[in-house]
PyMOL Python script that loads the backbone (N, CA, C, O; Angstrom):
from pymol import cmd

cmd.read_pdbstr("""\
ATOM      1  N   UNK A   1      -5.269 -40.992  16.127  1.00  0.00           N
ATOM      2  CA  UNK A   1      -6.149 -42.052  15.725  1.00  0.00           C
ATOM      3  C   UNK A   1      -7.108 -41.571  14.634  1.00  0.00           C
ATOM      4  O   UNK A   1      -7.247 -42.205  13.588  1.00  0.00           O
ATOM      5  N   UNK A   2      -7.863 -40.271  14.937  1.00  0.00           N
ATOM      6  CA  UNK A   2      -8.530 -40.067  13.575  1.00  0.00           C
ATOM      7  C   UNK A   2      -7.925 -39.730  12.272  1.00  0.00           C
ATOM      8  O   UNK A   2      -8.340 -40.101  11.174  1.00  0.00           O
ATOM      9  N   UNK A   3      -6.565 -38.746  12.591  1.00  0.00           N
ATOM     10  CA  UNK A   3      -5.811 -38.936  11.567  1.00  0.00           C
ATOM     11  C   UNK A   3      -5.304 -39.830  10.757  1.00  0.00           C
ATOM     12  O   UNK A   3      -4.966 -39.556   9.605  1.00  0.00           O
ATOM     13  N   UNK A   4      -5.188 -41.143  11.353  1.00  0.00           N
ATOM     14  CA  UNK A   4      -4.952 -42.197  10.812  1.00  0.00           C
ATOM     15  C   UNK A   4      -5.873 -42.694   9.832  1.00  0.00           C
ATOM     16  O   UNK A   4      -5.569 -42.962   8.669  1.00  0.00           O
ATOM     17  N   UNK A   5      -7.704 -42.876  10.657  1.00  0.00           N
ATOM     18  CA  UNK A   5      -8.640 -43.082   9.906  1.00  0.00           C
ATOM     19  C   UNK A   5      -8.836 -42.412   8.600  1.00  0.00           C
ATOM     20  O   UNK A   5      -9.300 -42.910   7.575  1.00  0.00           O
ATOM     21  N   UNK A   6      -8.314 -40.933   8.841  1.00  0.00           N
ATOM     22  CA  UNK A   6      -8.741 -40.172   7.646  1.00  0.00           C
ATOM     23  C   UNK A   6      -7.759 -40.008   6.387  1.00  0.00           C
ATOM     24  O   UNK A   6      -8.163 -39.457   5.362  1.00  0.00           O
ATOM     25  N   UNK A   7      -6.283 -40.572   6.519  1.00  0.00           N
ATOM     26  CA  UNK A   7      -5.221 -41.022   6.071  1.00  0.00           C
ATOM     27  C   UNK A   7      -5.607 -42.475   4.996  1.00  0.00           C
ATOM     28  O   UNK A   7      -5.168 -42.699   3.868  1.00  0.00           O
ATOM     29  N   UNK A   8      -6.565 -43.295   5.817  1.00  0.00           N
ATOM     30  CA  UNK A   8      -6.902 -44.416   5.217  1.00  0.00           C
ATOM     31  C   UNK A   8      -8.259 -44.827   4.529  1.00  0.00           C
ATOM     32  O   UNK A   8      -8.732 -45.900   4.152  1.00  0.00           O
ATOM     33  N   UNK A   9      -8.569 -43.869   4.527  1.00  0.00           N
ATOM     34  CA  UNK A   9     -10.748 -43.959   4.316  1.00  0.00           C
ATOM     35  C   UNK A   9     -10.241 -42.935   2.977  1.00  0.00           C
ATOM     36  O   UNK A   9      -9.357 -42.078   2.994  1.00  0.00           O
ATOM     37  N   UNK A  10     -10.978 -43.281   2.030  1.00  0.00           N
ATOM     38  CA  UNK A  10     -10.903 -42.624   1.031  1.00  0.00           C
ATOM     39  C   UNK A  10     -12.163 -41.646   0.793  1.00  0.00           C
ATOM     40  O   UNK A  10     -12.274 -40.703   0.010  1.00  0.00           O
ATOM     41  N   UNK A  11     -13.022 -42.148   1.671  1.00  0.00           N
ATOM     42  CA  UNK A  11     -14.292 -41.308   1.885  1.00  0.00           C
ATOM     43  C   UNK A  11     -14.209 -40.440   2.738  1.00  0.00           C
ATOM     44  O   UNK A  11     -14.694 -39.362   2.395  1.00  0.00           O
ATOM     45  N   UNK A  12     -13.644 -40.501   4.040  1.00  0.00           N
ATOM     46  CA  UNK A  12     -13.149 -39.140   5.132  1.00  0.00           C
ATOM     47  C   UNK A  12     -11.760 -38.818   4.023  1.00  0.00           C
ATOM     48  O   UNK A  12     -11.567 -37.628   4.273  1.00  0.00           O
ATOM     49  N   UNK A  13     -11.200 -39.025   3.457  1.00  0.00           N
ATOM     50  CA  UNK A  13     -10.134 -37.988   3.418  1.00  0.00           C
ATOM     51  C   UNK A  13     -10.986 -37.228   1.830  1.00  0.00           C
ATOM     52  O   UNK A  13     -10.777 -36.049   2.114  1.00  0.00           O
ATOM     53  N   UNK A  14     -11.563 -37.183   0.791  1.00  0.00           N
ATOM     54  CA  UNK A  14     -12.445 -36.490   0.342  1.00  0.00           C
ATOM     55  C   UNK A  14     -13.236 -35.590   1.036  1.00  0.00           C
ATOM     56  O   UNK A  14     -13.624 -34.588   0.435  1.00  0.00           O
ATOM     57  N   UNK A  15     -13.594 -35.794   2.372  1.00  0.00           N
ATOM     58  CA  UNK A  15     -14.805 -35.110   3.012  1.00  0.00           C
ATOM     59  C   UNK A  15     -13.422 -34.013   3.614  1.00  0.00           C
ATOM     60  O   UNK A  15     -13.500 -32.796   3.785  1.00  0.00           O
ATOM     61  N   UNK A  16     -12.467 -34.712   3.797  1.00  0.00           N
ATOM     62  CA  UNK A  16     -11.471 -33.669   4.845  1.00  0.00           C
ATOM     63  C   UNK A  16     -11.152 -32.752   3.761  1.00  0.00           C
ATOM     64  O   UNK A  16     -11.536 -31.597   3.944  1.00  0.00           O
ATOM     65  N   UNK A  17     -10.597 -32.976   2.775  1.00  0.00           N
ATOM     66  CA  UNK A  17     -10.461 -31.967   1.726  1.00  0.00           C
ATOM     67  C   UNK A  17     -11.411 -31.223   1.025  1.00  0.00           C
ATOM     68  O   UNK A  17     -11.125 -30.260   0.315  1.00  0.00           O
ATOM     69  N   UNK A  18     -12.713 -31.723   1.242  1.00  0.00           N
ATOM     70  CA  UNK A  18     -13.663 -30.939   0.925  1.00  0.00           C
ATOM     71  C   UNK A  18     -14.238 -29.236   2.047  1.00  0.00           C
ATOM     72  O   UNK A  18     -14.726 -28.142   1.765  1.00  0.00           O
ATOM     73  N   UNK A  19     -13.725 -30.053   3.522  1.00  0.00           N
ATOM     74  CA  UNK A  19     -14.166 -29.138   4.602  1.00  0.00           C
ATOM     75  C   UNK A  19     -12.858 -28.488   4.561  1.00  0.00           C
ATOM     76  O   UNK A  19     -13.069 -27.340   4.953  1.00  0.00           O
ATOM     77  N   UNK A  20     -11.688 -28.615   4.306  1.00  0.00           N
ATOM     78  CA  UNK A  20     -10.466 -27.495   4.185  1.00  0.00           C
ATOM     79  C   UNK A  20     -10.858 -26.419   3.024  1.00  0.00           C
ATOM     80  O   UNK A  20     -10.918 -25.208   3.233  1.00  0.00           O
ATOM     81  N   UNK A  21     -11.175 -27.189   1.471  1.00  0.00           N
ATOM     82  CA  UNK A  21     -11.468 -25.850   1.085  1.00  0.00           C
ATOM     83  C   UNK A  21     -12.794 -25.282   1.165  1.00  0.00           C
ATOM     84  O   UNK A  21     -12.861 -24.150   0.686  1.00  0.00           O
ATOM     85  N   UNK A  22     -13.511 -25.595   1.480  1.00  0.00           N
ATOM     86  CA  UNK A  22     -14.582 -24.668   1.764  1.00  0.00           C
ATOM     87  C   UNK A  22     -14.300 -23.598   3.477  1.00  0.00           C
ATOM     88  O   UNK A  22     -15.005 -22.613   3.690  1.00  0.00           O
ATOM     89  N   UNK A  23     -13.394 -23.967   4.305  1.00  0.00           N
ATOM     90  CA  UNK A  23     -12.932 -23.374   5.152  1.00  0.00           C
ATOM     91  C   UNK A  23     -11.936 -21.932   4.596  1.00  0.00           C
ATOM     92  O   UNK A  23     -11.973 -20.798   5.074  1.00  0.00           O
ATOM     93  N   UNK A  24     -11.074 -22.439   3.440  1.00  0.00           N
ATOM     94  CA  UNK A  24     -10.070 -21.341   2.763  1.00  0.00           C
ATOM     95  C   UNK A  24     -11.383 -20.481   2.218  1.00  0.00           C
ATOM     96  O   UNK A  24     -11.410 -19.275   2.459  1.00  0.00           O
ATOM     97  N   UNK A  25     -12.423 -21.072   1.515  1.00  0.00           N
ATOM     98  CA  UNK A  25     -13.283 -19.955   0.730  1.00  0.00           C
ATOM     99  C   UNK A  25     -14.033 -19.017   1.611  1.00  0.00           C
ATOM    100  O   UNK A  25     -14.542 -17.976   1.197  1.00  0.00           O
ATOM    101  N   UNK A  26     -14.085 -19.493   3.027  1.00  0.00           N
ATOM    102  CA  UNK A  26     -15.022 -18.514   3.630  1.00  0.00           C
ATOM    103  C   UNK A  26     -13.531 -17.803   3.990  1.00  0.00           C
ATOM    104  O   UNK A  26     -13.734 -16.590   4.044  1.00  0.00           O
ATOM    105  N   UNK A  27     -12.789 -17.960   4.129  1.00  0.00           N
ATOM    106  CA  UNK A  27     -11.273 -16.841   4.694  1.00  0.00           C
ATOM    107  C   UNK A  27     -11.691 -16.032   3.927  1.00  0.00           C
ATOM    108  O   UNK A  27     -12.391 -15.051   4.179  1.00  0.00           O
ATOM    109  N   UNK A  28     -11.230 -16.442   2.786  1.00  0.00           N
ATOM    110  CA  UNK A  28     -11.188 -15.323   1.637  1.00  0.00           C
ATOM    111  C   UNK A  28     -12.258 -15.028   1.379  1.00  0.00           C
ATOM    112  O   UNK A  28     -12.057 -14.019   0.703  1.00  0.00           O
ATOM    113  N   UNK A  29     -13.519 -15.188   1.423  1.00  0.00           N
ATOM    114  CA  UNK A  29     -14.785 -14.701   1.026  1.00  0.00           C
ATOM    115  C   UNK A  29     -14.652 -13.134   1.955  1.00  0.00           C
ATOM    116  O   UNK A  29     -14.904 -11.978   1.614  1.00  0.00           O
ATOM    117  N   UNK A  30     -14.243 -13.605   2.994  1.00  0.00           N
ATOM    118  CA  UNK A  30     -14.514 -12.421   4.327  1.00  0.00           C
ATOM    119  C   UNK A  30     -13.260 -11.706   4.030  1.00  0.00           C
ATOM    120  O   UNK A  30     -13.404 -10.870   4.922  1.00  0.00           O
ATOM    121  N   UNK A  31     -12.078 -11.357   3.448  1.00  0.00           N
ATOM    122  CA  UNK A  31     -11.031 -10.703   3.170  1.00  0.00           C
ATOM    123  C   UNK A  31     -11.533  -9.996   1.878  1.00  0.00           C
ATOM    124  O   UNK A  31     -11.045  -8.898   1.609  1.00  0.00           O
ATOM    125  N   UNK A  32     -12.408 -10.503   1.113  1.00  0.00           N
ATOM    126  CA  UNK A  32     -12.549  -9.665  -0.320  1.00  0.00           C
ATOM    127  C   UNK A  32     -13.699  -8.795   0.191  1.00  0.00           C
ATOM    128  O   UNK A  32     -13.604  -7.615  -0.148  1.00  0.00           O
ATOM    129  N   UNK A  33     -14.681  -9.094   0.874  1.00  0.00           N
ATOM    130  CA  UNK A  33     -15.873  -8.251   1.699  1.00  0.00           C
ATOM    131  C   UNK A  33     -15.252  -7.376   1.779  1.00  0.00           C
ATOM    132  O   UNK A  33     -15.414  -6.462   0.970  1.00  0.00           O
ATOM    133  N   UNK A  34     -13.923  -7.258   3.157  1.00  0.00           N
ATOM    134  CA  UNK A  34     -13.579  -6.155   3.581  1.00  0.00           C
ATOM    135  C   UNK A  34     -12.866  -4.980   2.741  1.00  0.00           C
ATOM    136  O   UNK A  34     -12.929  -3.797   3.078  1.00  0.00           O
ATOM    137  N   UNK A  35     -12.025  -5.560   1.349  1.00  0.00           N
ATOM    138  CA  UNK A  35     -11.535  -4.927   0.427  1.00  0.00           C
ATOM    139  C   UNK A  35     -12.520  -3.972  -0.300  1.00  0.00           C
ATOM    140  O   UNK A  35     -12.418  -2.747  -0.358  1.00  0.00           O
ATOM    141  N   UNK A  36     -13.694  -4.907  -0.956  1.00  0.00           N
ATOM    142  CA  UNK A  36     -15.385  -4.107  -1.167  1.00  0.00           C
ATOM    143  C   UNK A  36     -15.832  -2.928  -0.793  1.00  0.00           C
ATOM    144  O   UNK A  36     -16.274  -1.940  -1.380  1.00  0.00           O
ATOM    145  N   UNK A  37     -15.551  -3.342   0.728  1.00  0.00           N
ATOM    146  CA  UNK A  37     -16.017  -2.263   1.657  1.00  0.00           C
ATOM    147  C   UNK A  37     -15.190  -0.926   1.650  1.00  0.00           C
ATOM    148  O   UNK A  37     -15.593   0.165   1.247  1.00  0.00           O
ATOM    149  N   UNK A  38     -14.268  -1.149   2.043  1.00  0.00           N
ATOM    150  CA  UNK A  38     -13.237  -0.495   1.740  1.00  0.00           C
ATOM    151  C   UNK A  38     -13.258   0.809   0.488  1.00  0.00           C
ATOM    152  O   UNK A  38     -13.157   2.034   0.543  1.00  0.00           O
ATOM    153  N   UNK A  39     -13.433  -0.126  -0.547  1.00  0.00           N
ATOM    154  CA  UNK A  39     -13.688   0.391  -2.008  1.00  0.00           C
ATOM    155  C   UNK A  39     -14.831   1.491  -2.258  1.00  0.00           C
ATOM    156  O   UNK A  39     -14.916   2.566  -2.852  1.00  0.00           O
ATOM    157  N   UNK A  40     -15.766   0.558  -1.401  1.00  0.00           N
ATOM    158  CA  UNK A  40     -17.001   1.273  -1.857  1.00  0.00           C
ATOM    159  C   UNK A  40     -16.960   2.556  -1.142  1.00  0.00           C
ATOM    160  O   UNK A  40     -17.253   3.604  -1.717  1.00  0.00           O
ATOM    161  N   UNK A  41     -16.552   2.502   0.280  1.00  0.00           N
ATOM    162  CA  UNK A  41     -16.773   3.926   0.907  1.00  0.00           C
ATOM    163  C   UNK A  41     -15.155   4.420   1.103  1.00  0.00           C
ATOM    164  O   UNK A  41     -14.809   4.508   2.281  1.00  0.00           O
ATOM    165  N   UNK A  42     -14.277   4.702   0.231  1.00  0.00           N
ATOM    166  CA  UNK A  42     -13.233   5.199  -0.498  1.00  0.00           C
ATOM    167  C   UNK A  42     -12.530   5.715   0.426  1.00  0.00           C
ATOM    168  O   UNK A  42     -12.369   6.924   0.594  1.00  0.00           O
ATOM    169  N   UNK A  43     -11.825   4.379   1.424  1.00  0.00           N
ATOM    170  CA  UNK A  43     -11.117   4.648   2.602  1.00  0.00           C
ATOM    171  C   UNK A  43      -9.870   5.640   2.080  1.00  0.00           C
ATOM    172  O   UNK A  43      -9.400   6.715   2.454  1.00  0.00           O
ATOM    173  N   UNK A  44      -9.548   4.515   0.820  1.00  0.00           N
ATOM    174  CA  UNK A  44      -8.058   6.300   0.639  1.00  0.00           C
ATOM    175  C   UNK A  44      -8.478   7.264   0.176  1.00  0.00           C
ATOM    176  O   UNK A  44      -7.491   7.981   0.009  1.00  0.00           O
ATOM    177  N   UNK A  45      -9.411   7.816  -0.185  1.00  0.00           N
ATOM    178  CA  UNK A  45      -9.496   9.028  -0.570  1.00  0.00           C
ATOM    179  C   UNK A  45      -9.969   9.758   0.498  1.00  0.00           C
ATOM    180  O   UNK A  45      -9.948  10.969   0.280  1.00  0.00           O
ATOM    181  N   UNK A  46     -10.518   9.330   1.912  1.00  0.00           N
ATOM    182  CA  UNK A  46     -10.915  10.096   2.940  1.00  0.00           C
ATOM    183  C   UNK A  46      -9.377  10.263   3.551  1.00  0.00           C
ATOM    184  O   UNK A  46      -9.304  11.370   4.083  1.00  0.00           O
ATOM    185  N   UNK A  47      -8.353   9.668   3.634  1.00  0.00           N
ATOM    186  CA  UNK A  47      -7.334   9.767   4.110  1.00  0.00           C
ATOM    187  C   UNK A  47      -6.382  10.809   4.156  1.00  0.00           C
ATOM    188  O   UNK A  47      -5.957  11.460   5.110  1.00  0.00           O
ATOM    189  N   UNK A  48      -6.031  10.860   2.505  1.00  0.00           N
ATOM    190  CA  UNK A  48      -5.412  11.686   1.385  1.00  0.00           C
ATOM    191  C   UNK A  48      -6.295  13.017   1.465  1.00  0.00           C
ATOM    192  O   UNK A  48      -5.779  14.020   0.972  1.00  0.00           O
ATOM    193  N   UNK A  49      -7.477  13.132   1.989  1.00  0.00           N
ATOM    194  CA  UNK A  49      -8.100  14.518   1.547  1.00  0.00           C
ATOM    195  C   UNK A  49      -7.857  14.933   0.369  1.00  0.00           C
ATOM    196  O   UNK A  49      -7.557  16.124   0.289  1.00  0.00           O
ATOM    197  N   UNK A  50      -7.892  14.297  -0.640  1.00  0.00           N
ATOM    198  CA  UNK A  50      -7.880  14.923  -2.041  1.00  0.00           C
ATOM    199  C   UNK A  50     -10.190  14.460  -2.465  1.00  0.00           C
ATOM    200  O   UNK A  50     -11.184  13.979  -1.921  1.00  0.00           O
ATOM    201  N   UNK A  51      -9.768  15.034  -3.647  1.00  0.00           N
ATOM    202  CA  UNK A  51     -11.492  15.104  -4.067  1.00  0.00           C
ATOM    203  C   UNK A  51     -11.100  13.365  -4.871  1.00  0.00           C
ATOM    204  O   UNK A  51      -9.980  12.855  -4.835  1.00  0.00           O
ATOM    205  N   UNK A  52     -12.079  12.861  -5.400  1.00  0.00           N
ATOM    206  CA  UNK A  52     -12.132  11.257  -5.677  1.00  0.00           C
ATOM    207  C   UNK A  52     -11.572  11.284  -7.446  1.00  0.00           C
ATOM    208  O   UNK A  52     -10.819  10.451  -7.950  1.00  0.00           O
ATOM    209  N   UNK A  53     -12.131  12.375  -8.085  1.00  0.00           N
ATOM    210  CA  UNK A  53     -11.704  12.488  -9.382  1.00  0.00           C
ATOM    211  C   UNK A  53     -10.325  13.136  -9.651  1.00  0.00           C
ATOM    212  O   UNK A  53      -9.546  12.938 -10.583  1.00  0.00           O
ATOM    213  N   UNK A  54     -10.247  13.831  -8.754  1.00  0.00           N
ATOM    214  CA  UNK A  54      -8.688  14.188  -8.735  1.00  0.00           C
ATOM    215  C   UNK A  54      -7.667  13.277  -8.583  1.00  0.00           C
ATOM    216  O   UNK A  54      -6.624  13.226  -9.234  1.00  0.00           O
ATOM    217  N   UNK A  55      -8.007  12.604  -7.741  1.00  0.00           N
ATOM    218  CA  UNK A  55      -6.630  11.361  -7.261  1.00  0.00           C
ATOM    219  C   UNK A  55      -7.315  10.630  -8.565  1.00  0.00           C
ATOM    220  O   UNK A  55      -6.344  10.296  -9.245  1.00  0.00           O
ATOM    221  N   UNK A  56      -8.352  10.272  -9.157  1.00  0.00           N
ATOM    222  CA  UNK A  56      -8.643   9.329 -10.248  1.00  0.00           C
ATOM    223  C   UNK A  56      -7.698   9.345 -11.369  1.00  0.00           C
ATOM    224  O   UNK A  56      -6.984   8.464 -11.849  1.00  0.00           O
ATOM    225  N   UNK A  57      -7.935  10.943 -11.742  1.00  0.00           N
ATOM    226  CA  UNK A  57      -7.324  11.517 -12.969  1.00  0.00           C
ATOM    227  C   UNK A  57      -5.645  11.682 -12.930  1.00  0.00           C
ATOM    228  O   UNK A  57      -4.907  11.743 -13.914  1.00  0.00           O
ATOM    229  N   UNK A  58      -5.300  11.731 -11.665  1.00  0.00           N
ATOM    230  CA  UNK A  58      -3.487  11.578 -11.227  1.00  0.00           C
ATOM    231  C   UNK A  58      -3.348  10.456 -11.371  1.00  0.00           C
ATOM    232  O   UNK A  58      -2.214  10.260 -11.809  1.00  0.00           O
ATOM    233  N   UNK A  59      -3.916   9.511 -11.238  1.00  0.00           N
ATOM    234  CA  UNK A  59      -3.474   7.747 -11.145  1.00  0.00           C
ATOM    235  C   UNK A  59      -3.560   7.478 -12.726  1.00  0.00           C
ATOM    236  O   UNK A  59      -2.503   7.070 -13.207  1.00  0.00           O
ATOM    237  N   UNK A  60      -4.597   7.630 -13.592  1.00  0.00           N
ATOM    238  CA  UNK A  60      -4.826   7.714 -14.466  1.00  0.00           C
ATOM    239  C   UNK A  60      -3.740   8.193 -15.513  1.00  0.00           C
ATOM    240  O   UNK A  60      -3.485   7.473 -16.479  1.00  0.00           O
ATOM    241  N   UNK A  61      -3.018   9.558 -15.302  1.00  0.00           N
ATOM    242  CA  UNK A  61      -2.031  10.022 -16.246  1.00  0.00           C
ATOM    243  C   UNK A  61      -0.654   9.892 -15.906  1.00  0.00           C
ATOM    244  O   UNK A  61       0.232  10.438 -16.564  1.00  0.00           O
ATOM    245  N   UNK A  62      -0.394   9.011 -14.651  1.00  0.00           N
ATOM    246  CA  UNK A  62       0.727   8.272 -14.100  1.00  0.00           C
ATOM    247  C   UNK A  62       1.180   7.338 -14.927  1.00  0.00           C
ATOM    248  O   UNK A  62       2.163   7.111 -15.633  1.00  0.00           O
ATOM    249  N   UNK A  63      -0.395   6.606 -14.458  1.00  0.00           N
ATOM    250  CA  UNK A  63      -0.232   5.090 -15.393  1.00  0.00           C
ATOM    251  C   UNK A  63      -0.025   5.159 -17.211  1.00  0.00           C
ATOM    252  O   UNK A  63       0.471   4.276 -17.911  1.00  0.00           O
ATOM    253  N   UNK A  64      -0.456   6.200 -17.564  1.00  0.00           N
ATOM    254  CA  UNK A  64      -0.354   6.677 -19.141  1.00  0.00           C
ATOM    255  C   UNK A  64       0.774   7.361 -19.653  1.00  0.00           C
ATOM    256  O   UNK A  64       1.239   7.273 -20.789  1.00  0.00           O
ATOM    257  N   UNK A  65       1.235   8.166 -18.548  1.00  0.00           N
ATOM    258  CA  UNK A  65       2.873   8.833 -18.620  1.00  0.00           C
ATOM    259  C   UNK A  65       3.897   7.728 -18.544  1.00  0.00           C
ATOM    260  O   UNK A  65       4.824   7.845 -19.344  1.00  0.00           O
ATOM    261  N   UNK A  66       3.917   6.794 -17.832  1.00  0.00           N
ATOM    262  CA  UNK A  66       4.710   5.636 -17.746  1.00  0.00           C
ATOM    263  C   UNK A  66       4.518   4.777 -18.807  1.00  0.00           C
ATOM    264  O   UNK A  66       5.570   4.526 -19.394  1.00  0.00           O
ATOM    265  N   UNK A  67       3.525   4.234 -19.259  1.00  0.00           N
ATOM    266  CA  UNK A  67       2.950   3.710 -20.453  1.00  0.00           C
ATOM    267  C   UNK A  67       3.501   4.269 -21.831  1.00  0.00           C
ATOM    268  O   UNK A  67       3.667   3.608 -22.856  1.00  0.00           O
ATOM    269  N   UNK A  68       3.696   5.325 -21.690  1.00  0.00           N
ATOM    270  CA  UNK A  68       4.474   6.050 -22.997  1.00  0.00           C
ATOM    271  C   UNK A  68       5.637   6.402 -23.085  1.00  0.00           C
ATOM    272  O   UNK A  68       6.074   6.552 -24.226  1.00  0.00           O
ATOM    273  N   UNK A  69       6.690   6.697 -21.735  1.00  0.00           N
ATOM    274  CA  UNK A  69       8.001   6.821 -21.443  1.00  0.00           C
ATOM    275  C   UNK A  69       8.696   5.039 -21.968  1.00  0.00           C
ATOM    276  O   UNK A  69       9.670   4.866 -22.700  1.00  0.00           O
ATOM    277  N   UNK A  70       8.010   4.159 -21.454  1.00  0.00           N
ATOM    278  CA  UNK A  70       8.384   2.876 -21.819  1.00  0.00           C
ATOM    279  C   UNK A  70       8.613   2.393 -23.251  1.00  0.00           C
ATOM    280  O   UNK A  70       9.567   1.804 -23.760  1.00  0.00           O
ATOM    281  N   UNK A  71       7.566   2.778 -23.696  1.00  0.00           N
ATOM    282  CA  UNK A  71       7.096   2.762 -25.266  1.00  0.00           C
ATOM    283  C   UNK A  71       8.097   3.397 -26.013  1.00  0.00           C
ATOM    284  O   UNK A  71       8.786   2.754 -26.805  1.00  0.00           O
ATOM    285  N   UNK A  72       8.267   4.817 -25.802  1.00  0.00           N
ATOM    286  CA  UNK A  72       9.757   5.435 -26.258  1.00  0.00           C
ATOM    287  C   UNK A  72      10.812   5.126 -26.041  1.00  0.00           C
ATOM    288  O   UNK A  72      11.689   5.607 -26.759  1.00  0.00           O
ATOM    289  N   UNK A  73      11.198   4.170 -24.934  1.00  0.00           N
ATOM    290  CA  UNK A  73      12.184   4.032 -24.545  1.00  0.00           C
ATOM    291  C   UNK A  73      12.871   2.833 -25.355  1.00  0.00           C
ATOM    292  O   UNK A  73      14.014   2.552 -25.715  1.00  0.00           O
ATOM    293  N   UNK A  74      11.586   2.264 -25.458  1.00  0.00           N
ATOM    294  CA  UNK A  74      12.280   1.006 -26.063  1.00  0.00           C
ATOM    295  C   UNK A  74      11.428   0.582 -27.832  1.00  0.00           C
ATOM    296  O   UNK A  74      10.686  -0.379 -28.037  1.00  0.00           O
ATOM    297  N   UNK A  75      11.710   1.286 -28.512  1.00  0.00           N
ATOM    298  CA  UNK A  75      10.794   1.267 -29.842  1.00  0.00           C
ATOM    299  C   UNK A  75      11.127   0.503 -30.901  1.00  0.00           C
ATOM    300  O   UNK A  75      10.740   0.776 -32.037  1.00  0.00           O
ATOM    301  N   UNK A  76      12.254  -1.039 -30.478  1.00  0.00           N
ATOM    302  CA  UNK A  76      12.307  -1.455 -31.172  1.00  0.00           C
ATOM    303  C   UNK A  76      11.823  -2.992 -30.819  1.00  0.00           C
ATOM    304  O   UNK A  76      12.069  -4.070 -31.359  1.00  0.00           O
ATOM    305  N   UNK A  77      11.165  -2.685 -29.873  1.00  0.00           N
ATOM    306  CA  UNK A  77      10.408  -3.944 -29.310  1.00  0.00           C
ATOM    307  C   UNK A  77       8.942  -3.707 -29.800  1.00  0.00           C
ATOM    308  O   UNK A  77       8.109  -4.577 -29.546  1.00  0.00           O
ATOM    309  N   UNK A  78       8.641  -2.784 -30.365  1.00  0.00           N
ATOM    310  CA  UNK A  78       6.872  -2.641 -31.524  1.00  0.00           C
ATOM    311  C   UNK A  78       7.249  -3.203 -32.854  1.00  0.00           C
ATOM    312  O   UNK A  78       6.332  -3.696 -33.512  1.00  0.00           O
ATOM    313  N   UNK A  79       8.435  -3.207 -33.346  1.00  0.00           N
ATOM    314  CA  UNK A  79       8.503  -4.266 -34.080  1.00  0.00           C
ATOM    315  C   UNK A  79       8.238  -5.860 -34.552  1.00  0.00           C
ATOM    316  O   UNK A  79       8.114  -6.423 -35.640  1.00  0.00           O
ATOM    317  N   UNK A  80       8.220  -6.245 -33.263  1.00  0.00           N
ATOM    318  CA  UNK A  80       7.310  -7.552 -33.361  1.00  0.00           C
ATOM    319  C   UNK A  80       5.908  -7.838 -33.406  1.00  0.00           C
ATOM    320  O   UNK A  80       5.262  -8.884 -33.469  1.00  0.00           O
ATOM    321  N   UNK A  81       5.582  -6.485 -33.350  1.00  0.00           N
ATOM    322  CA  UNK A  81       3.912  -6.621 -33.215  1.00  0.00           C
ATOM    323  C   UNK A  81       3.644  -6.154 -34.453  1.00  0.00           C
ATOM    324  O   UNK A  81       2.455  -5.971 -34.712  1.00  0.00           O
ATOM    325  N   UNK A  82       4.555  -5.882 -35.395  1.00  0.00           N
ATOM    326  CA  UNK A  82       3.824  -5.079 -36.555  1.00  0.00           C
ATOM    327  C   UNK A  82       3.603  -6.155 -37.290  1.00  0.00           C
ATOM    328  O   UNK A  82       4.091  -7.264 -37.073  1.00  0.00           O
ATOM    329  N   UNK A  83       2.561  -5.742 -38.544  1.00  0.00           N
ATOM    330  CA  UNK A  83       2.356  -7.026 -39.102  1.00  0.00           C
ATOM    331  C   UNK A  83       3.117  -6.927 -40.594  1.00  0.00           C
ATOM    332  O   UNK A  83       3.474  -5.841 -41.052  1.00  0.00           O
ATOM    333  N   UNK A  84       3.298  -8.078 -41.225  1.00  0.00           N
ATOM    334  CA  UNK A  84       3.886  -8.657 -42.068  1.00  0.00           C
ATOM    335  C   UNK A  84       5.846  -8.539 -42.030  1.00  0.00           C
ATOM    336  O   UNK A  84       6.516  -9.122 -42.883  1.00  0.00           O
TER     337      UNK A  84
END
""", "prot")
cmd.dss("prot")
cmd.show_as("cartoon", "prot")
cmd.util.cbc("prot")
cmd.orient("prot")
């Protein structure tokens, strides 16, 4: 029965879609907190026992070693970016 009402009221079904997403934003409000948290007191790096700049600087020349293996690999795809 209220479903019905709120199916047919153009004013409850605005209010219903208004209280669903503000229901999704507090989910996710409280899922990005915990990520934050997470972040801030550097759950993987207590894990890993490595020092924080060390695993920084490995992630870092991963992502830059791969970044440049790609680049070589395929060097005729910088051709479109060159100009004229």
């Amino acid at each position: 029965m209220v479903d019905e009402h709120v199916r047919s009221c153009a004013g409850r079904r605005t209010w219903h879609d208004d209280v669903v997403a503000f229901s999704r934003s507090l989910r996710v409000r409280a899922a990005v907190a915990q990520l934050a948290l997470g972040q801030l007191f550097g759950v993987g790096e207590h894990l890993h026992g490595t020092p924080p700049v060390a695993s920084h600087l490995f992630n870092e020349g991963t992502a830059w070693n791969l970044a440049l293996g790609i680049g070589l690999f395929w060097p005729r795809s910088g051709l479109a970016l060159r100009p004229g």
